[in-house]
N, C-alpha and C positions, 0 to 999 in steps of 0.2 A: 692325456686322454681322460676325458669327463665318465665317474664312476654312475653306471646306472642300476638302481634297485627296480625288479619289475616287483608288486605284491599281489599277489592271487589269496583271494581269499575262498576258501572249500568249505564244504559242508556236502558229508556225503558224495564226493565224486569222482569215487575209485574209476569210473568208468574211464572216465575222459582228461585224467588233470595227469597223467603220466607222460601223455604225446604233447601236451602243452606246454608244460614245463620244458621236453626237450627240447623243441622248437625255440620256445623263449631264450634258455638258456644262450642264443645266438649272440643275443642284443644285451643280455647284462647278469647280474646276479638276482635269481629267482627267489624269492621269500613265499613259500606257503604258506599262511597260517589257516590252520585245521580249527575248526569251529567247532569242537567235541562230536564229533563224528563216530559216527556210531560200525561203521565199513572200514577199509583198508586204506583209503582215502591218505591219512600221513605215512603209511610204506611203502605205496606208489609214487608218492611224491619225493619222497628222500631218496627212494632207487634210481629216480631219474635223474638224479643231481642238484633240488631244491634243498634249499635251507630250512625247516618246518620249525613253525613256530605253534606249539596247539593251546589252548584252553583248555581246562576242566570242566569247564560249564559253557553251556553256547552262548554267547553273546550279540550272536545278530550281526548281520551286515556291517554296521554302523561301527559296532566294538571291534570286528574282524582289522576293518578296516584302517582303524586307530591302530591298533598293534602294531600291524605293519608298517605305516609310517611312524611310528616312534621305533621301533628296528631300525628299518632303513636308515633313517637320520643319526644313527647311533654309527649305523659302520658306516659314515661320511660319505651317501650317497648325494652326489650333485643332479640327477634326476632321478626323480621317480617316477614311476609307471605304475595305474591299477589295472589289470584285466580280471572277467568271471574265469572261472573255472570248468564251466559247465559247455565249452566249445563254441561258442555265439561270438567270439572274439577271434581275431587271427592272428597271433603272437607275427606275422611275413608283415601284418601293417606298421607295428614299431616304427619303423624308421622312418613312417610320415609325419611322426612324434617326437621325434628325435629331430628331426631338419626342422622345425618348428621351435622349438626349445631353444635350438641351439642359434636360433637367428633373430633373437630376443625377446619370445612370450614368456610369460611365466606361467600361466596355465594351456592347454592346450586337450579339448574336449572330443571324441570321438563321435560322427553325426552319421546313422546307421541310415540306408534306405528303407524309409517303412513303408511303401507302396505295398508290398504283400504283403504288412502285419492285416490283422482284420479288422477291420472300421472301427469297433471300438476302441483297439487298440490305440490307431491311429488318430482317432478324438480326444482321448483322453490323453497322450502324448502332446497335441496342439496346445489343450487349455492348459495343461500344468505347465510345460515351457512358456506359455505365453505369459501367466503366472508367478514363476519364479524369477522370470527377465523384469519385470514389472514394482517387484518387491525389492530384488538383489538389485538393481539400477544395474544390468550387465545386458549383453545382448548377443548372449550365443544360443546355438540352437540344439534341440537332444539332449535336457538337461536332463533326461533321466538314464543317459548312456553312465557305464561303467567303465568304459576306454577313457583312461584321461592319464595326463602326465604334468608335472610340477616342479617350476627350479626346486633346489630343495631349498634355497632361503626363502622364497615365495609362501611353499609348505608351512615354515616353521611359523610363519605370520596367521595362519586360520587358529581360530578356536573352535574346535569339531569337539561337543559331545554329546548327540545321537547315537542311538545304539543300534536300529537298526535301518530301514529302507532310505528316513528319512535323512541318512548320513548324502545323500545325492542332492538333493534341493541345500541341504546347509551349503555342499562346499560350495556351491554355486552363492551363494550368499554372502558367505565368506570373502572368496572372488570378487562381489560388487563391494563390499565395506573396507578392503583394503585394497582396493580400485586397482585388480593388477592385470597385466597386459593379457588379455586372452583369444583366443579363437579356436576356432571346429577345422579338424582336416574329416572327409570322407573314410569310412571306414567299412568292410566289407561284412556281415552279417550271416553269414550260410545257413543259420538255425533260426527257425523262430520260438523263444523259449517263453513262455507266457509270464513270468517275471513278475514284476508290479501290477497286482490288479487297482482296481477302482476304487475301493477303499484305502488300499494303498497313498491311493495318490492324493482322497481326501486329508488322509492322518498328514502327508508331508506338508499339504496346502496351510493347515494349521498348526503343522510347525514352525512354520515360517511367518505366519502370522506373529507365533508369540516372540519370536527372534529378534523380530523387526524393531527398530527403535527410530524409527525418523518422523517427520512432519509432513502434514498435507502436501505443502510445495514441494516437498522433496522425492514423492511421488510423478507429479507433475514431471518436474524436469526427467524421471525415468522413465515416465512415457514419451514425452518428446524422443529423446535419444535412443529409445526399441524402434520408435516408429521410421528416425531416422535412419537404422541401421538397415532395416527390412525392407522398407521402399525402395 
C-alpha cells in the first residue's frame, strides 16, 4: 500500500486546522507545519493527530511549503498532498487525488468552481492561469489552487525556491520544465477566502518571468499546445 503525506501549511488557524487534520488524517499521514504562529494553532494540531513541524520565524507560503515536502520525502512518502488550512479545501476530495496519481500522473492540480468568487476575482484567476500555462508550456487549469498532489519522485525533480505566494506559479513551472504528466480533478470549494490579491498575482507574474529561460520559438510551440488543449 502506497505511503501518503498530506502537508498543510498554518499560519494562525487555531480555528479551523483541528477538524481538518481529523478528516485528513483518513487518507494518510498529516504534516502541519506551523508558520510561527502567533495563536494555539501547533496544539490544535498535534491534539488531533498531526505531525507539526514549526518555524521560529515566518517564512511565507512558499517556505511553509518547502518544509513540508522535504519531511514528507524524508519519511518515504510515495504521494504527497498540499491542502490550506484555513477550511476552503475538503480533506473527503482526496481520493479524486489519489485515483489520479495512482493511474499514472505525476502531478495532479485541484480546479475549484469560481463562478461565485467576484469578478475580479475571477479575472485575475483567467489572466494568471492563462499566463503561467503560457510560460510553464503546461496546460492545466486553477494554477493558483493549493489542492495539488505529486508522485514523490516527480516532487524530488522541482527546484522550488520561492518563499512565499509565488511558490504556486513556480510549481506549475516546474511541472512544464520537467514535462511531467499532469491534470486537474474538480474540487469542492465551500469558503470563499480572498487569498491572493492582485498584486499578488502581479509579483508571481514576474516571478515567472525571471524563472524562465527559453527562446522565442519555444514560447510559440506553448502557445499552440495551451490552445490545443482548451479548444
Amino acid at each position: 500500500m502506497k505511503k501518503v503525506s498530506i502537508i498543510i501549511p498554518a499560519y494562525n488557524e487555531e480555528g479551523s486546522i483541528s477538524g481538518i487534520v481529523s478528516k485528513a488524517r483518513k487518507y494518510g499521514n498529516v504534516i502541519v507545519v506551523n508558520d510561527c504562529s502567533s495563536d494555539n494553532t501547533a496544539a490544535q494540531a498535534k491534539k488531533a493527530g498531526a505531525l507539526v513541524v514549526s518555524h521560529k520565524a515566518n517564512r511565507g507560503l512558499g517556505g511553509a511549503l518547502r518544509t513540508g515536502f522535504a519531511k514528507a520525502l524524508s519519511m518515504k512518502a510515495d504521494i504527497v498532498i498540499t491542502m490550506d488550512a484555513d477550511g476552503q479545501h475538503l480533506p473527503e476530495n482526496i481520493p479524486r487525488f489519489l485515483e489520479k496519481i495512482n493511474g499514472g500522473y505525476d502531478f495532479v492540480l485541484g480546479e475549484r468552481n469560481l463562478t461565485k468568487y467576484p469578478f475580479v476575482k475571477r479575472f485575475g484567476n483567467f489572466f494568471l492561469n492563462a499566463a503561467t500555462n503560457f510560460i510553464s508550456g503546461t496546460s492545466v487549469k486553477d494554477t493558483e489552487s493549493g489542492f495539488r498532489a505529486f508522485r514523490s519522485d516527480a516532487l524530488r525533480k522541482l527546484f522550488l525556491k520561492s518563499h512565499r505566494y509565488e511558490i504556486a506559479v513556480e510549481i506549475i513551472f516546474e511541472v512544464g520544465r520537467n514535462r511531467l504528466k499532469s491534470c486537474n480533478v474538480p474540487v469542492s470549494s465551500p469558503l470563499y477566502i480572498r487569498g491572493v490579491g492582485m498584486m499578488d498575482g502581479i509579483r508571481n507574474f514576474l516571478f515567472l518571468m525571471h524563472r524562465r529561460d527559453r527562446r522565442w520559438r519555444d514560447y510559440i510551440q506553448d502557445a499552440k499546445y495551451v490552445l490545443r488543449k482548451w479548444l
